[in-house]
Short mmCIF file of the C-alpha atoms (twelve columns), coordinates in Angstrom:
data_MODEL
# 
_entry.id   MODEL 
# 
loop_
_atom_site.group_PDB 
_atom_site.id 
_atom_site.type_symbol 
_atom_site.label_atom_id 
_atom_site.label_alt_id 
_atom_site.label_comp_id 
_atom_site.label_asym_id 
_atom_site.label_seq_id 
_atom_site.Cartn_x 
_atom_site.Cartn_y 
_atom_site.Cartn_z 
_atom_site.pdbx_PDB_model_num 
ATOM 1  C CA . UNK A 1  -11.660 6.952  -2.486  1 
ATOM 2  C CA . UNK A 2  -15.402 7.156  -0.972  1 
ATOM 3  C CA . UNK A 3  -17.345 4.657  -0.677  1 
ATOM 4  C CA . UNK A 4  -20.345 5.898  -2.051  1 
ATOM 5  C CA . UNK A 5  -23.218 4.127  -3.730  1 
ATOM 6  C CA . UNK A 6  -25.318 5.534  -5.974  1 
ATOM 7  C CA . UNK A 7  -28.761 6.175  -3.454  1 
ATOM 8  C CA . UNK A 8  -26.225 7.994  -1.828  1 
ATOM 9  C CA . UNK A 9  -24.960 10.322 -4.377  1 
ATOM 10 C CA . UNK A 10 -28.883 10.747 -5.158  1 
ATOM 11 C CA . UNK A 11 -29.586 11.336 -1.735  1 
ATOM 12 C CA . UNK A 12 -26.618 13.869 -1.702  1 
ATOM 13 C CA . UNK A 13 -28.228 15.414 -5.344  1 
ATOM 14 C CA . UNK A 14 -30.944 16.005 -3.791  1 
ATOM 15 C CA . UNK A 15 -30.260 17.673 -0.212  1 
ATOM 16 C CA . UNK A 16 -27.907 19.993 -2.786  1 
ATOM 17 C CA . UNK A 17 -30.738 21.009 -4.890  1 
ATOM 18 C CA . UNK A 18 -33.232 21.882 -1.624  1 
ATOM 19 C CA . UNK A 19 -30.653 24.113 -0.217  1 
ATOM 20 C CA . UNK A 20 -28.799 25.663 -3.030  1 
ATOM 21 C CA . UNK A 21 -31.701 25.551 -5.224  1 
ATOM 22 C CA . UNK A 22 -31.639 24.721 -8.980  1 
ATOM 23 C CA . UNK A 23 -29.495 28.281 -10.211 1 
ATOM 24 C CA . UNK A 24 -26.539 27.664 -7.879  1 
ATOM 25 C CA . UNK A 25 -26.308 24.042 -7.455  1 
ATOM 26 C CA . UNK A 26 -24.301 23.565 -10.963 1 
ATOM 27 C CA . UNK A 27 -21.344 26.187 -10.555 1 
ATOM 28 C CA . UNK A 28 -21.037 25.097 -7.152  1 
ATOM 29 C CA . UNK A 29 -20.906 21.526 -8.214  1 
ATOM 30 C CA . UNK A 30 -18.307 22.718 -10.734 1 
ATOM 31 C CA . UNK A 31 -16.080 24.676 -8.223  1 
ATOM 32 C CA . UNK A 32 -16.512 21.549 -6.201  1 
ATOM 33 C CA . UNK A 33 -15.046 19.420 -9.272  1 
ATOM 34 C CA . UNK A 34 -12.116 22.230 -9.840  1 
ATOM 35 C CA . UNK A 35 -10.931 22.019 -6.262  1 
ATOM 36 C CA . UNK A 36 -11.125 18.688 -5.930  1 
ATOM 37 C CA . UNK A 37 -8.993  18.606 -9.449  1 
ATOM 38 C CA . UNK A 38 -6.582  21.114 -7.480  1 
ATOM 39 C CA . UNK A 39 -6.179  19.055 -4.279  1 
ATOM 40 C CA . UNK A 40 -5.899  15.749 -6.287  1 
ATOM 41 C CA . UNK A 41 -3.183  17.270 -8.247  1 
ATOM 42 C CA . UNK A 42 -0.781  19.197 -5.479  1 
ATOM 43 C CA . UNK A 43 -1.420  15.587 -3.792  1 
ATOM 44 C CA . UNK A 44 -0.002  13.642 -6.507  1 
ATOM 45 C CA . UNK A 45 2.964   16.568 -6.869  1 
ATOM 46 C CA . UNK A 46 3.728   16.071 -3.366  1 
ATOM 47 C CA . UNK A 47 3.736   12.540 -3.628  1 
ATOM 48 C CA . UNK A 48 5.952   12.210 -6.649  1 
ATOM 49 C CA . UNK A 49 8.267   14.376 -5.234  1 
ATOM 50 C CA . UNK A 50 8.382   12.228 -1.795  1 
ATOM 51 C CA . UNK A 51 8.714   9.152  -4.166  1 
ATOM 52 C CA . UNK A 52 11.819  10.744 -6.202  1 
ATOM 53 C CA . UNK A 53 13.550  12.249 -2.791  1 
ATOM 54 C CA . UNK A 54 13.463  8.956  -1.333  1 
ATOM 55 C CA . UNK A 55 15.076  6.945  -4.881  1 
ATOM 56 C CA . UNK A 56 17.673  9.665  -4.448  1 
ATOM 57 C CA . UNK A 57 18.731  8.873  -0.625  1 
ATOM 58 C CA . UNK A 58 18.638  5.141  -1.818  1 
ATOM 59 C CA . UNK A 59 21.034  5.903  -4.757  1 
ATOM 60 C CA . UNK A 60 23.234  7.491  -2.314  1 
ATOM 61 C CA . UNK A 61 23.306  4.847  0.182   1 
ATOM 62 C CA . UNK A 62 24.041  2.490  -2.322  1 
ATOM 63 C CA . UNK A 63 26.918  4.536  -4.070  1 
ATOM 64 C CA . UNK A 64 28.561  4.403  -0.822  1 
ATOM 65 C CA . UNK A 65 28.265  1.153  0.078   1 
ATOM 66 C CA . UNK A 66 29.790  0.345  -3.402  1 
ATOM 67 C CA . UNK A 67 32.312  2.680  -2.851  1 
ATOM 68 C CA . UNK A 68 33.570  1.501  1.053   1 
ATOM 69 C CA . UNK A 69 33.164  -2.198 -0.874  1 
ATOM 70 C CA . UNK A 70 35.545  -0.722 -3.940  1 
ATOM 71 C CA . UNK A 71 38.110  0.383  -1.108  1 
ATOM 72 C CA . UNK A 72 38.714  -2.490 1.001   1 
ATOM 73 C CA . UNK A 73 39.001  -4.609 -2.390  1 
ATOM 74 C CA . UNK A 74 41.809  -2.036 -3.472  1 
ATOM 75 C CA . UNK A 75 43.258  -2.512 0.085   1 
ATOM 76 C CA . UNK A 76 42.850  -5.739 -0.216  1 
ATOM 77 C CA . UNK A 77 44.492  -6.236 -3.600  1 
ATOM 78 C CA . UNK A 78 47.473  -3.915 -2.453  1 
ATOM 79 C CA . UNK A 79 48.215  -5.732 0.391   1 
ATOM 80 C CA . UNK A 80 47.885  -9.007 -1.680  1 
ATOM 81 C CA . UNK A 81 50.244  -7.594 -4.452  1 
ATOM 82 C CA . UNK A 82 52.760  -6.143 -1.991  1 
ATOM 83 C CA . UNK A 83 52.643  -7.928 1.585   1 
ATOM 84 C CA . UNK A 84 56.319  -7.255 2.571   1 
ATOM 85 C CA . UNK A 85 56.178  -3.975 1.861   1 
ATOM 86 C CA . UNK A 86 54.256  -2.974 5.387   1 
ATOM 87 C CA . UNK A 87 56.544  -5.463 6.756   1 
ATOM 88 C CA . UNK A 88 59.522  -3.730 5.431   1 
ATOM 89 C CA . UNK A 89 58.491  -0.359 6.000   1 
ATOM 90 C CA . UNK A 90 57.658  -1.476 10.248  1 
ATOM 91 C CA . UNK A 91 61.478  -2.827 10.235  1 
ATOM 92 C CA . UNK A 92 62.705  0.385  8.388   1 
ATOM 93 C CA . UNK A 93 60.887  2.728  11.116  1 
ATOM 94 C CA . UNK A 94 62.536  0.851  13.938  1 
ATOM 95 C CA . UNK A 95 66.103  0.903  12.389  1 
ATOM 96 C CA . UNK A 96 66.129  4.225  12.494  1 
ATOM 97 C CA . UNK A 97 65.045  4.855  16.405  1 
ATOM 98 C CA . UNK A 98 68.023  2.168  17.299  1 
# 
């Protein structure tokens, strides 16, 4: 996450012990740990819940496209099965006007 060596986190140690001093410096390291625990966790929340939103507007997309696919191969097979019929139901519509 941070690139940070370790005469870095020493350097850090130290600067935290001259101006916290030696009582405070370990609960506010370990407040420092919990809300960094806190923040790494809502982050990963928020991201699994981006992650599962977005698989769910996939799904969809592809349900539909199977489903406009599943249509025009039903059209297609009726038409296949049955091509007079739209034939015969045009010349039946103009009888009748005449």
């Amino acid at each position: 996450m941070f690139d940070i060596g370790f005469a870095e986190l020493v350097l850090l140690m130290l600067v935290g012990l001259l101006v916290l001093g030696p009582e405070k410096l370990p609960r506010v390291a370990r407040d420092a740990g919990l809300y960094l625990r806190k923040a790494r966790r809502a982050w990963n929340q928020m991201r699994h819940s981006i992650e599962q939103e977005l698989d769910a507007t996939e799904m969809r997309r592809a349900l539909e496209q199977t489903q406009e696919s599943a249509q025009a191969a039903v059209d297609e097979l009726k038409q296949s099965i049955n091509p007079e019929s739209s034939v015969a139901n045009d010349d039946e519509g103009d009888d009748k006007d005449g």
